[in-house]
gemmi code that builds the backbone of each chain (N, CA, C; Angstrom):
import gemmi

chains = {
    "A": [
        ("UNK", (-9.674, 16.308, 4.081), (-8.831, 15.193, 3.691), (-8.600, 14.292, 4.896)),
        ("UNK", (-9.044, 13.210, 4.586), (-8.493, 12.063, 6.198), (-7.219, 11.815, 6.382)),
        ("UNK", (-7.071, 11.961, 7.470), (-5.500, 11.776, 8.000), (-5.071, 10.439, 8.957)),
        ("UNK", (-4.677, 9.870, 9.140), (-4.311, 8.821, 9.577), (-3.325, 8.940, 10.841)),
        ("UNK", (-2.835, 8.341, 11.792), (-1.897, 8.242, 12.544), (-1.778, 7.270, 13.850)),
        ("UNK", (-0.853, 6.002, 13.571), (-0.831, 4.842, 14.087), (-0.054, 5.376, 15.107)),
        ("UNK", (0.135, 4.173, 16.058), (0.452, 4.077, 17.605), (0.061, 3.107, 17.992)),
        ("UNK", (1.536, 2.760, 19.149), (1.614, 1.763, 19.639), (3.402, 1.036, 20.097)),
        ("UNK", (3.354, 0.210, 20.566), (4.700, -0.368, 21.057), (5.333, -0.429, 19.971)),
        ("UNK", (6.928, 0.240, 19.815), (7.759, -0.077, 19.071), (8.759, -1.288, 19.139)),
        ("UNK", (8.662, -2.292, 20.270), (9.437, -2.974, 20.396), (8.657, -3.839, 20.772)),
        ("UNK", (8.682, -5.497, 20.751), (7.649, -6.319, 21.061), (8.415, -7.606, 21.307)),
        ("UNK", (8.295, -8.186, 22.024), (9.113, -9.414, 22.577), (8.602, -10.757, 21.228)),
        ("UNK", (9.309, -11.938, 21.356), (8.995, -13.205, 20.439), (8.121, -13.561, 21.420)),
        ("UNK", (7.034, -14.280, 20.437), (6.058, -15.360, 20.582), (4.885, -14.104, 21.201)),
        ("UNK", (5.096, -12.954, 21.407), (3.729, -12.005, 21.942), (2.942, -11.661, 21.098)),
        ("UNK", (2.349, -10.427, 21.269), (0.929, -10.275, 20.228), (1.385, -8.436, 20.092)),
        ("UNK", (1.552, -8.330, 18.860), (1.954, -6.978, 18.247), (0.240, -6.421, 18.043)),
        ("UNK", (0.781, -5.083, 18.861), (-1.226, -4.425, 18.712), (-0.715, -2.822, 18.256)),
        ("UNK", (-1.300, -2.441, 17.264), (-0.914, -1.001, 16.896), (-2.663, -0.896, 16.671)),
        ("UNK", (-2.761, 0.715, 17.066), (-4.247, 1.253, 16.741), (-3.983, 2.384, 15.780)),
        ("UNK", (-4.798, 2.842, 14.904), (-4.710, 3.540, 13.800), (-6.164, 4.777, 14.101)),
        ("UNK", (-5.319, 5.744, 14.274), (-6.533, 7.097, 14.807), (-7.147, 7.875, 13.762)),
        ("UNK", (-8.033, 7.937, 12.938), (-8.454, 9.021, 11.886), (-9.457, 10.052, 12.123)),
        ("UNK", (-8.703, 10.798, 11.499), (-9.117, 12.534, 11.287), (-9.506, 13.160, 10.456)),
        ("UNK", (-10.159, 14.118, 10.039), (-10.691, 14.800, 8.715), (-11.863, 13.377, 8.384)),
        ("UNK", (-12.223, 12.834, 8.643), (-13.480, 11.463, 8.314), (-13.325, 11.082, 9.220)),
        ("UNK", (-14.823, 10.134, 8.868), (-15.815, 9.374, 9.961), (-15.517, 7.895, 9.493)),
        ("UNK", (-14.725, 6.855, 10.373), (-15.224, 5.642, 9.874), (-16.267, 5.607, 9.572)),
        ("UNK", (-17.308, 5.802, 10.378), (-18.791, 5.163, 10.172), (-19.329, 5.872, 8.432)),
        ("UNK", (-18.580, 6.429, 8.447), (-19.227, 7.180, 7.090), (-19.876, 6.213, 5.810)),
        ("UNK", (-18.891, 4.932, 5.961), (-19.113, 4.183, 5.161), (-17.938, 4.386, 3.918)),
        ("UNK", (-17.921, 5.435, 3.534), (-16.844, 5.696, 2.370), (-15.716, 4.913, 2.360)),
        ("UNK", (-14.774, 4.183, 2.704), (-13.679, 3.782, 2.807), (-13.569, 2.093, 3.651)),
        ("UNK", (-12.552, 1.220, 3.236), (-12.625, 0.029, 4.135), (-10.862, 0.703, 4.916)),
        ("UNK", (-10.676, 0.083, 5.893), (-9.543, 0.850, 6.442), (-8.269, -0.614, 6.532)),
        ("UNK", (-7.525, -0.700, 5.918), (-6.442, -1.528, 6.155), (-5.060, -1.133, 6.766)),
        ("UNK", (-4.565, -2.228, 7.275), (-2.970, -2.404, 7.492), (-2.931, -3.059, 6.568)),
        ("UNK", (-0.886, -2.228, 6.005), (-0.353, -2.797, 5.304), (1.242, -2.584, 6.009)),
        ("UNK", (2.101, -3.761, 5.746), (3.562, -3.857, 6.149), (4.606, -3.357, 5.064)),
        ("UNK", (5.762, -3.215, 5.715), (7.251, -3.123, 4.827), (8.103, -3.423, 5.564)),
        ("UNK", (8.630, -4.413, 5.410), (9.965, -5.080, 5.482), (10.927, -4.036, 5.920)),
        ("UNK", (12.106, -3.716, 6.798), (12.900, -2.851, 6.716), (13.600, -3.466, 5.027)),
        ("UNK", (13.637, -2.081, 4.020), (14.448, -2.254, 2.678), (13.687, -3.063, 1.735)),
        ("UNK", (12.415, -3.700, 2.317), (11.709, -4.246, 1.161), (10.213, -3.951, 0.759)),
        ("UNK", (9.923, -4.832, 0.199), (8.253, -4.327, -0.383), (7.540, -4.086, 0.733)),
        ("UNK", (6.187, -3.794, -0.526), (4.869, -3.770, 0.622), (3.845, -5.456, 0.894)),
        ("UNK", (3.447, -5.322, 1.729), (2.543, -6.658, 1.891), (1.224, -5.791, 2.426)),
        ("UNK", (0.005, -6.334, 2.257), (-1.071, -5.895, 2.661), (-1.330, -6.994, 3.663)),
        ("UNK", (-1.748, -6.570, 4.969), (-2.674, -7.697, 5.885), (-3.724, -7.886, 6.054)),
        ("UNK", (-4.331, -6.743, 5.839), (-6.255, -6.925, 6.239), (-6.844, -5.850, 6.056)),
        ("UNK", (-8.277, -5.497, 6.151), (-9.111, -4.773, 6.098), (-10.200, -5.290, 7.193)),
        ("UNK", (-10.994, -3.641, 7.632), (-11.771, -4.017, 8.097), (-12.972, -2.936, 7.468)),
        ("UNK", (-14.352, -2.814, 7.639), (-15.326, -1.864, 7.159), (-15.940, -1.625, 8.503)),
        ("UNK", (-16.378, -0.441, 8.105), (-17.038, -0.003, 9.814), (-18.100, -0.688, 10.505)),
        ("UNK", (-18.583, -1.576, 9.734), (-19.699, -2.500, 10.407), (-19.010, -3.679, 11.200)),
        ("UNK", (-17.807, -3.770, 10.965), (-16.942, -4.723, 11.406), (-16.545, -6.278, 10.602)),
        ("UNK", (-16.798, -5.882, 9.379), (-16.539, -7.187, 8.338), (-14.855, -6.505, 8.294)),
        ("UNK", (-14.237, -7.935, 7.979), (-13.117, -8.299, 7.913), (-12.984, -8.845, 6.523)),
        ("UNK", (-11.570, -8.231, 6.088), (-10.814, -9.693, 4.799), (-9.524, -9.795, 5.204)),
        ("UNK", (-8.883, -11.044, 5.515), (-7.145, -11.260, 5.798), (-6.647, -11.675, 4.658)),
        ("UNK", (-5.440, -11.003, 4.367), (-4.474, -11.976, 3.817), (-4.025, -13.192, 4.108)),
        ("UNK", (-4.627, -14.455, 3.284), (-4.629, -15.804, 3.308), (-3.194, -16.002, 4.297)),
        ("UNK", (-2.517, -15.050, 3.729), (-0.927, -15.827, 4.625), (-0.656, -15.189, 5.759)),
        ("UNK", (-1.554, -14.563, 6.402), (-1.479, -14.223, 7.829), (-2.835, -14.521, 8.658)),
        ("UNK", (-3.412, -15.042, 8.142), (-4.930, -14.707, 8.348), (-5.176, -15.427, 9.954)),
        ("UNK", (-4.323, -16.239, 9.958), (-4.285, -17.306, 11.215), (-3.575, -16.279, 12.408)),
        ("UNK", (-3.306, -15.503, 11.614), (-2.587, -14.890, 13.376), (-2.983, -13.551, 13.422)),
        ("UNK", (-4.243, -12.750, 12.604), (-4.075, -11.270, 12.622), (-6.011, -11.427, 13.135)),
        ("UNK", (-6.307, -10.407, 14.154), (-7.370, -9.354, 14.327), (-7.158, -8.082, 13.550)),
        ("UNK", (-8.306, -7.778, 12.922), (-8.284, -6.264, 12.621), (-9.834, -6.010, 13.415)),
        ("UNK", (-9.903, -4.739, 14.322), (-10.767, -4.354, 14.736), (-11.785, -3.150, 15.130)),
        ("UNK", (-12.759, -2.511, 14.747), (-12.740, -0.809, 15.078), (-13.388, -0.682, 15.884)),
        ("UNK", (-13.505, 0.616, 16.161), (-13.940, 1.444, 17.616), (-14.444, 2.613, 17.058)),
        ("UNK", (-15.744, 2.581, 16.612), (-16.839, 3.969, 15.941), (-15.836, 5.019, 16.513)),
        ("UNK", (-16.826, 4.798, 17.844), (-16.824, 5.838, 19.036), (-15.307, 6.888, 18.845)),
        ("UNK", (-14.352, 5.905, 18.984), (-13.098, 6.908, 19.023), (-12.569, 6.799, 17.803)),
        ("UNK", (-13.420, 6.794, 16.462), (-12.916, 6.684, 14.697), (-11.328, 6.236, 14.845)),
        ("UNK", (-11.425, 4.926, 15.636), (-10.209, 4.346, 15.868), (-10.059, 2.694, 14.936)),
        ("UNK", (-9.431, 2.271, 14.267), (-9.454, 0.957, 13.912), (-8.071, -0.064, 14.427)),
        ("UNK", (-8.014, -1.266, 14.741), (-6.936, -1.134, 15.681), (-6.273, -2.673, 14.989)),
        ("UNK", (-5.355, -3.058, 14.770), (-4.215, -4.688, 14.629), (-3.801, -5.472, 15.460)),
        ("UNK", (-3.758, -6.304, 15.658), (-3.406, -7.670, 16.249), (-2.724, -8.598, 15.710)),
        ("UNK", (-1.624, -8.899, 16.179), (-0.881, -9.756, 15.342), (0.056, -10.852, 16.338)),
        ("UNK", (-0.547, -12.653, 16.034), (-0.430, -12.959, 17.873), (0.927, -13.542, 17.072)),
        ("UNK", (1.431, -14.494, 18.097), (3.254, -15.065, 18.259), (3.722, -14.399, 16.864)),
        ("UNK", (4.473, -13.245, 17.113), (5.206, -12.778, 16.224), (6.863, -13.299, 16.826)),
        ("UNK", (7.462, -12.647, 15.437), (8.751, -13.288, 15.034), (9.874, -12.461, 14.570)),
        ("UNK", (11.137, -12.751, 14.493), (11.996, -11.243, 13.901), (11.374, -10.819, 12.351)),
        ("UNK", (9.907, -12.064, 12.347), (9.972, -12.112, 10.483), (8.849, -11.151, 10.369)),
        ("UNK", (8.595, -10.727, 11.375), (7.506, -10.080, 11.849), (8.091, -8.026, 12.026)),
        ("UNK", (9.162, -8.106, 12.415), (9.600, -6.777, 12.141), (9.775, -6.151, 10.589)),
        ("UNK", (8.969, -4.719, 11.392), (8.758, -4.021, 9.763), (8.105, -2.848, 9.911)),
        ("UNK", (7.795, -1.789, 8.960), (6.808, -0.447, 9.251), (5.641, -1.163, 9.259)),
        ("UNK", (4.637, -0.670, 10.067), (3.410, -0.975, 9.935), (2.360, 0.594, 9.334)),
        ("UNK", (2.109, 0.479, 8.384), (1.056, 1.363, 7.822), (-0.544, 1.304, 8.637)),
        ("UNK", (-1.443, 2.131, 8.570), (-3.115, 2.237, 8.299), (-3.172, 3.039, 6.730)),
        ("UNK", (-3.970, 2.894, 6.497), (-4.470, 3.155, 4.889), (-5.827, 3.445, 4.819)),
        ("UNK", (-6.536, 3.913, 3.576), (-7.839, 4.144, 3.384), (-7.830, 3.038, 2.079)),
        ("UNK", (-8.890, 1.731, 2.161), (-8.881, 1.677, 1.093), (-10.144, 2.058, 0.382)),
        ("UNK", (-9.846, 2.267, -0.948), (-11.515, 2.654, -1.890), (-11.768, 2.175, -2.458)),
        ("UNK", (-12.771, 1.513, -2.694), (-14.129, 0.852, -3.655), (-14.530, 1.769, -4.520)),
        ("UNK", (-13.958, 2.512, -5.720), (-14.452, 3.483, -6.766), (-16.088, 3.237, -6.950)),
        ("UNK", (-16.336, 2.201, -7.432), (-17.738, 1.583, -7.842), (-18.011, 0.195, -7.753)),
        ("UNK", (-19.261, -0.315, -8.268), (-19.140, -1.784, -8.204), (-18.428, -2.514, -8.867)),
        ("UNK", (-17.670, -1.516, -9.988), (-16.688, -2.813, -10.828), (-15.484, -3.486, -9.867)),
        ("UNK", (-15.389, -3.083, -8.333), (-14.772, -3.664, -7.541), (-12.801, -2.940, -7.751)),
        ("UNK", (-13.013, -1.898, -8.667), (-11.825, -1.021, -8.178), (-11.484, -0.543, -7.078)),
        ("UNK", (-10.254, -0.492, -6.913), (-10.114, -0.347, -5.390), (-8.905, 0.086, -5.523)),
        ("UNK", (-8.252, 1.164, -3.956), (-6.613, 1.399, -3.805), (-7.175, 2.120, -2.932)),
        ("UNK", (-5.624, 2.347, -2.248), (-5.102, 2.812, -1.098), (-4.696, 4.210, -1.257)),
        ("UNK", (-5.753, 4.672, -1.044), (-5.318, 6.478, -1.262), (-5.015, 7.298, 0.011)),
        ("UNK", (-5.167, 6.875, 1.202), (-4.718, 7.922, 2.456), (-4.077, 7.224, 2.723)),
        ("UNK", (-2.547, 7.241, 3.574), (-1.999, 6.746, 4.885), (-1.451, 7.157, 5.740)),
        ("UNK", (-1.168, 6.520, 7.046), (-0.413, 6.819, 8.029), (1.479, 7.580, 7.494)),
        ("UNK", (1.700, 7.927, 8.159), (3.102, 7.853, 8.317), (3.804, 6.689, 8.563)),
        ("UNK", (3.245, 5.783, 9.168), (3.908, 4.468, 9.318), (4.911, 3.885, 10.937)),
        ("UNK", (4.648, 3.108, 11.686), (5.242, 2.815, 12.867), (6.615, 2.009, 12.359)),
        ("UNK", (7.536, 2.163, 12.832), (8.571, 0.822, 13.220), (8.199, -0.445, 14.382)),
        ("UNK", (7.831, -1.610, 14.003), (8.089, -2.292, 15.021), (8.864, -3.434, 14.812)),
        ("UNK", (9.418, -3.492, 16.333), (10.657, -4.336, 16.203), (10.397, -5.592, 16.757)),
        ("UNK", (10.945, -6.717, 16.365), (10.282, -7.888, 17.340), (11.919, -8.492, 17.925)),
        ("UNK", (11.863, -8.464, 19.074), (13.456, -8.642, 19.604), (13.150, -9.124, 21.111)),
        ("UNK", (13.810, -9.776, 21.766), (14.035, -10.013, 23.071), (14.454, -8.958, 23.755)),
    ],
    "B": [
        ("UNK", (-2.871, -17.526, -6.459), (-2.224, -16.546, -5.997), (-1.620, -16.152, -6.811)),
        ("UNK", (-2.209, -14.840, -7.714), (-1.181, -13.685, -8.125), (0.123, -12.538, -8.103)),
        ("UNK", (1.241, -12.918, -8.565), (1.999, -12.959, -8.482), (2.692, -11.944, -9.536)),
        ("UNK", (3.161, -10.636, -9.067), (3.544, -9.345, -9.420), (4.837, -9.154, -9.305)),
        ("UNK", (5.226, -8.956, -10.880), (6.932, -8.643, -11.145), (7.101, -6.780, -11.758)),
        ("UNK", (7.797, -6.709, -11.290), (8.448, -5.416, -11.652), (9.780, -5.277, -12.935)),
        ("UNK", (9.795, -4.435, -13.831), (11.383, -4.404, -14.348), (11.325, -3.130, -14.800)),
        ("UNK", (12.631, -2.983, -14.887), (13.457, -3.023, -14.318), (13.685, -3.068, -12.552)),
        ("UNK", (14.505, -3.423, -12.068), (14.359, -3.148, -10.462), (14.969, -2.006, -10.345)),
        ("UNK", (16.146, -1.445, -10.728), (16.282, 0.075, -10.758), (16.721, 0.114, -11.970)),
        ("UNK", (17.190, 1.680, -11.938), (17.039, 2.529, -13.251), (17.669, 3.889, -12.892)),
        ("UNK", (18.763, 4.346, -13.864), (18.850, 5.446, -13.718), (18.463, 6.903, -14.522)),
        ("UNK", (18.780, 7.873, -14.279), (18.177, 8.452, -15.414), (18.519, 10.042, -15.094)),
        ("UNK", (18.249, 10.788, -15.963), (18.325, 11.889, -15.723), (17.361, 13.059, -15.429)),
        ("UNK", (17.533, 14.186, -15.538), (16.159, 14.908, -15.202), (15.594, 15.674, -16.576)),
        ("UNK", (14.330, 15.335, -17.084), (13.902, 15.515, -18.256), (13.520, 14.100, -19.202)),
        ("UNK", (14.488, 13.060, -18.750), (14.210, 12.131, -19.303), (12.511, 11.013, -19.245)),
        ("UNK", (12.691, 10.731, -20.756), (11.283, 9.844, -20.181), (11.429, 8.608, -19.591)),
        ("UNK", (11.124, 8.035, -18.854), (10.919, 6.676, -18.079), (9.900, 6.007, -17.990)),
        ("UNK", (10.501, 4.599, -18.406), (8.853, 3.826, -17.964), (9.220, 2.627, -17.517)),
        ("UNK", (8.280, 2.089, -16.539), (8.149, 0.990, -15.673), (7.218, -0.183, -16.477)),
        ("UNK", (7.925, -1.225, -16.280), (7.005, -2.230, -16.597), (6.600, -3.162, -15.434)),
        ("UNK", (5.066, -3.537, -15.220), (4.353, -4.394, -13.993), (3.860, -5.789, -15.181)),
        ("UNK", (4.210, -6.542, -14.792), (3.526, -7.945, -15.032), (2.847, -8.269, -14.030)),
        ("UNK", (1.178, -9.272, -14.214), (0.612, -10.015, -12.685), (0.731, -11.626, -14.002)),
        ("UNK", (1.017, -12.746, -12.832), (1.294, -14.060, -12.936), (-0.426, -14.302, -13.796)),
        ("UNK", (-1.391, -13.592, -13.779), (-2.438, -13.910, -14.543), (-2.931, -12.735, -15.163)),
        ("UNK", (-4.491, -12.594, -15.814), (-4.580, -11.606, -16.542), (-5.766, -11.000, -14.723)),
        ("UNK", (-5.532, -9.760, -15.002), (-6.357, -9.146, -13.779), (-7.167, -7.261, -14.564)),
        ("UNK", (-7.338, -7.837, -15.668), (-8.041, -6.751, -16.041), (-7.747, -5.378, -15.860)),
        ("UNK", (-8.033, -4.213, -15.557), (-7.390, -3.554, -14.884), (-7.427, -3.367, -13.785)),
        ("UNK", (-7.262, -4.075, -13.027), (-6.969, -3.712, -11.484), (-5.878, -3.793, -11.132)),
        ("UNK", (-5.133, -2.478, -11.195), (-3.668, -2.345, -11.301), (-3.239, -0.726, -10.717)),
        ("UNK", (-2.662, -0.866, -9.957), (-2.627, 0.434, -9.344), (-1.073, 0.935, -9.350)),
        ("UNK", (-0.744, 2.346, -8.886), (0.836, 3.081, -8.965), (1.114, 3.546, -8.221)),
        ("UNK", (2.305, 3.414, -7.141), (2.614, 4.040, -6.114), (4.163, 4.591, -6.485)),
        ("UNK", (4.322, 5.703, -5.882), (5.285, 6.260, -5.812), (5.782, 6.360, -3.653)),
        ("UNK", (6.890, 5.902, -3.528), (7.206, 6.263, -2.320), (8.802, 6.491, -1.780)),
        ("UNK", (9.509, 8.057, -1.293), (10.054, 7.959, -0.958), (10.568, 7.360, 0.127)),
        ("UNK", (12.374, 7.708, 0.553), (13.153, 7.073, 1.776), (11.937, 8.162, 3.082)),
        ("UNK", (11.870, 7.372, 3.977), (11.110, 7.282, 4.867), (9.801, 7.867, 5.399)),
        ("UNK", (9.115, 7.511, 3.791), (7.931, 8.297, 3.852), (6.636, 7.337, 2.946)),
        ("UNK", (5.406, 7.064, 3.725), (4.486, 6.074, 3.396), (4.440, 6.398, 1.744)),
        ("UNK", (4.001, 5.157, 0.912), (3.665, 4.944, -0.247), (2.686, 6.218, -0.508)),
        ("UNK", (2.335, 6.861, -1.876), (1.719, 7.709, -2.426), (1.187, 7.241, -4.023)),
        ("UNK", (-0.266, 7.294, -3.701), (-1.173, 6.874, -4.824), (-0.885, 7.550, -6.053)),
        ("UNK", (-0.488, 7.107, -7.058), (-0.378, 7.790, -8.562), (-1.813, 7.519, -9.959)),
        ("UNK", (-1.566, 6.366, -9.607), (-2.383, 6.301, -10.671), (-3.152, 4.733, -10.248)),
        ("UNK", (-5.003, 4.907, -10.445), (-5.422, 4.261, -10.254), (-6.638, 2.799, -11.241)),
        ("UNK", (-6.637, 1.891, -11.515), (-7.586, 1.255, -12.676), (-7.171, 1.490, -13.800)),
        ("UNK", (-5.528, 1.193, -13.531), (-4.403, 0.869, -14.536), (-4.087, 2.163, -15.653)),
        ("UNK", (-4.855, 3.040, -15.637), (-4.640, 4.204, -16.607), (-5.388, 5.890, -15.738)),
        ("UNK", (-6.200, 5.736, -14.610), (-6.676, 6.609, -14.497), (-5.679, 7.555, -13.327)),
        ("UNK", (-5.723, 8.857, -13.492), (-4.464, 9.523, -12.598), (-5.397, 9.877, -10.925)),
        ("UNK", (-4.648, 9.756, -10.572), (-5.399, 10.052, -9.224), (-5.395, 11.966, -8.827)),
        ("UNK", (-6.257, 12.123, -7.746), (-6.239, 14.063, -7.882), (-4.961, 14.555, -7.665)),
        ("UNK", (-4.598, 15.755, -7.855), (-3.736, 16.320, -7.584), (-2.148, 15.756, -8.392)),
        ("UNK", (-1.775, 14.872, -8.935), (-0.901, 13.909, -9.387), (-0.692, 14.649, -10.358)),
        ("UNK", (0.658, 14.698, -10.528), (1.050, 16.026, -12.360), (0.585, 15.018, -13.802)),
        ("UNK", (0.598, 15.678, -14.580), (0.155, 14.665, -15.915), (1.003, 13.938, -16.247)),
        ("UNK", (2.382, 14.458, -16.156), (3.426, 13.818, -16.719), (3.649, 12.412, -16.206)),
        ("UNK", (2.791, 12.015, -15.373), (2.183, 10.468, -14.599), (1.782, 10.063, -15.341)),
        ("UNK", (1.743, 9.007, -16.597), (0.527, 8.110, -16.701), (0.833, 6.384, -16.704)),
        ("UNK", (-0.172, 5.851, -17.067), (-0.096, 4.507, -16.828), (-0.882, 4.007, -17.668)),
        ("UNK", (-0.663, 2.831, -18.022), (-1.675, 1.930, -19.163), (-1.103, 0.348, -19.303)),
        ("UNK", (-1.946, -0.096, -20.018), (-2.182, -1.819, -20.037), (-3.135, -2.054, -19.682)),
        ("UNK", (-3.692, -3.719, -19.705), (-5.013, -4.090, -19.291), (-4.202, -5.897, -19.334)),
        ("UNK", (-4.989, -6.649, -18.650), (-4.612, -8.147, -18.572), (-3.765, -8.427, -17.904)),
        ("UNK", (-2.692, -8.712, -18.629), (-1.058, -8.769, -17.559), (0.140, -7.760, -17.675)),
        ("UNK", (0.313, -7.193, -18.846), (1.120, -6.079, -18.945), (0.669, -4.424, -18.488)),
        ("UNK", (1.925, -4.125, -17.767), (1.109, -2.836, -17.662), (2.495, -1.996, -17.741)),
        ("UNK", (2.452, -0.470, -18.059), (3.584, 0.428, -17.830), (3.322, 1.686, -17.386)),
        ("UNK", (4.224, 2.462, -16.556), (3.676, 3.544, -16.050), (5.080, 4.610, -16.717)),
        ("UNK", (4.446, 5.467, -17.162), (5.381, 6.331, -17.926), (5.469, 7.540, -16.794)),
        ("UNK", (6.726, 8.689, -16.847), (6.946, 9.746, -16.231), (7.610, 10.127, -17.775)),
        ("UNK", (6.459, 11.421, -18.338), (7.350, 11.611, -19.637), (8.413, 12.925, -19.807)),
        ("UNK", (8.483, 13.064, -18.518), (9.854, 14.381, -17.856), (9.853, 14.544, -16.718)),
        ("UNK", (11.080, 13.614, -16.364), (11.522, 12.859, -14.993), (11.667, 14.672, -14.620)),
        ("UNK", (10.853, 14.749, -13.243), (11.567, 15.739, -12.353), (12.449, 15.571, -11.411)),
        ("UNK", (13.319, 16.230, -10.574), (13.997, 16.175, -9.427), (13.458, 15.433, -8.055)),
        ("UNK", (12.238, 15.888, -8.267), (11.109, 15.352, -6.630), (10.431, 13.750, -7.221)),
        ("UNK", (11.257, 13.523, -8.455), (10.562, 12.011, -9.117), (11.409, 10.761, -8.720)),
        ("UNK", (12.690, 11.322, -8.453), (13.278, 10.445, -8.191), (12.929, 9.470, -6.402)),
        ("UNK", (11.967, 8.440, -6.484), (11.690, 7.620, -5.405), (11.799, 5.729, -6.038)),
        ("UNK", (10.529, 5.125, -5.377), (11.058, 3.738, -6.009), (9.487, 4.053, -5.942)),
        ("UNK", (8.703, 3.167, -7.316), (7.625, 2.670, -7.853), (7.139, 1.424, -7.608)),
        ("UNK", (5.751, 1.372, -6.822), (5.440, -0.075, -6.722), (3.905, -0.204, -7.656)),
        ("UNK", (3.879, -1.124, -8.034), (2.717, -1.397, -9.130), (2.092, -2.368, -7.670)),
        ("UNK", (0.678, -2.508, -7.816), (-0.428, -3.354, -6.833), (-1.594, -3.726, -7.573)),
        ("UNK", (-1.979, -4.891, -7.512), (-3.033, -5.291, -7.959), (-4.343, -5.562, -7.081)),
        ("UNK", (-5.726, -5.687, -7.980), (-6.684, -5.206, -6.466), (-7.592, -6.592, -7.347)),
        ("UNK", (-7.194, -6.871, -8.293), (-7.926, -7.723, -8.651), (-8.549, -8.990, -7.548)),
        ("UNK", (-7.595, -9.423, -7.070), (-7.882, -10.619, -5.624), (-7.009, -10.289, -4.585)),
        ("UNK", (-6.386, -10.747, -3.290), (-5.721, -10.226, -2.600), (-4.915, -9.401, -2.810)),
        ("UNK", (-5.147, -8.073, -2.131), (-4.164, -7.073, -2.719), (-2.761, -7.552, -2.743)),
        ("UNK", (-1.949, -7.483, -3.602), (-0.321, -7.659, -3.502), (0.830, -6.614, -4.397)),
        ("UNK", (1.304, -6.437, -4.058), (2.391, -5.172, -4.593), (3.552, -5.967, -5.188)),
        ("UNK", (3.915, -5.082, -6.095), (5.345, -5.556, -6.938), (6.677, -5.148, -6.076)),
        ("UNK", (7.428, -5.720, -6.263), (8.558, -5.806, -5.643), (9.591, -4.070, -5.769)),
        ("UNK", (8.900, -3.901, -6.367), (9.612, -1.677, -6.400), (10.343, -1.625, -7.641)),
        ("UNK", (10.421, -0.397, -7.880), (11.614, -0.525, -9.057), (12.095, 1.210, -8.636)),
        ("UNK", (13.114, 1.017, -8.265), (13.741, 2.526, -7.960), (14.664, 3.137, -8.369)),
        ("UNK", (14.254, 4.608, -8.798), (14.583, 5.755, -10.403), (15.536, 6.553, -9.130)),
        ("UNK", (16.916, 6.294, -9.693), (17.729, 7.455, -8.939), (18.367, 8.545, -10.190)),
        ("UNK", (19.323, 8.707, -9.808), (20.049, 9.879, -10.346), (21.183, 9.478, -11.393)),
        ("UNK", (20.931, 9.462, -12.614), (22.355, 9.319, -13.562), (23.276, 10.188, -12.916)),
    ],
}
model = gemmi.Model(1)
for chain_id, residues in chains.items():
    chain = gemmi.Chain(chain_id)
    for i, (resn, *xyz) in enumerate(residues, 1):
        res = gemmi.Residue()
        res.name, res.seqid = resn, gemmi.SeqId(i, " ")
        for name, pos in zip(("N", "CA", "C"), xyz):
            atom = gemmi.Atom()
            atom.name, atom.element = name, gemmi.Element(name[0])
            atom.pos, atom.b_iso = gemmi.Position(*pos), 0.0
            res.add_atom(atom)
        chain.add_residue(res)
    model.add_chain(chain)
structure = gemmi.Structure()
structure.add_model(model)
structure.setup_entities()
């Protein structure tokens, strides 16, 4: 079973660049099986999805972040990693990694593994 | 941009009782409609996936159905470990999640 587990700064100054890396276990990125995303939560509110990446290094952003987010992987250390530049208090929230799945070509898809989830805070 | 409502937003209920969630998306998205269950401080958990199908390990008393824009996810004997908040997600175009709807304790 793949296991997930993010890391990285819990506290992050305004206008910097929020970077969390996401480590997996039990699977191989390269395997191909899975696209690997971040997804957010609000402290007390929903979820938002930000991006995906696939192990060849194709990308999809969420249109409403898309201007400020890297998603990026690292075979070698089955590491996939976030970027997120001038963040904001609007910007504090859990940050997830996820597995997402492509069932077949009818283009089904969900988020069946995740992290435990980081806190990050965006504060002076 | 598709646009995902939840209702009730909470709900109470008891243990044994049946419950069901209703997901609307702002268009029709076929089934690409997914079920999360997630407790207080613990990542979202896959229930049910392509609007009716249960994901492994998930008890039966999970299911889910609709197709287009309506969808509902039934628990047809609320357990004790059921009580969390439910988010419905659609995969049809940018993934986006419903706003939760969370089953506490009559």
């Amino acid at each position: 079973q793949v296991q997930l587990q993010e890391s990285g700064p819990g506290l992050v100054k305004p206008s910097q660049t929020l970077s969390l890396t996401c480590t997996v276990s039990g699977g191989s990125i390269s395997s191909g099986g899975y696209y690997w995303s971040w997804i957010r939560q609000h402290p007390g509110k929903g979820l938002e999805w930000i991006g995906y990446i696939y192990y060849s290094g194709s990308t999809y952003y969420n249109p409403s972040l898309k201007s400020r987010v890297t998603i990026s992987v690292d075979t070698s250390k089955n590491q996939f990693s976030l970027k997120l530049s001038s963040v904001t208090a609007a910007d504090t929230a859990v940050y997830y990694c996820a597995t997402t799945n492509y069932y077949d070509s009818s283009g089904y898809s969900s988020f069946d593994y995740w992290g435990q989830g980081t806190l990050v805070t965006v504060s002076s | 941009d598709i646009q995902m409502t939840q209702s009730p937003s909470s709900l109470s209920a008891s243990v044994g009782d049946r419950v069901t969630i209703t997901c609307r998306a702002s268009q029709s998205i076929s089934s690409y409609l997914n079920w999360y269950q997630q407790k207080p401080g613990k990542a979202p958990k896959l229930l049910i996936y392509a609007a009716s199908s249960l994901q492994s390990g998930v008890p039966s008393r999970f299911s889910g159905s609709g197709s287009g824009t309506d969808f509902t996810l039934t628990i047809s004997s609320l357990q004790p470990e059921d009580f969390a908040t439910y988010y419905c997600q659609q995969s049809y175009s940018t993934p986006r999640f419903g706003p939760g709807t969370k089953v506490d304790i009559k």
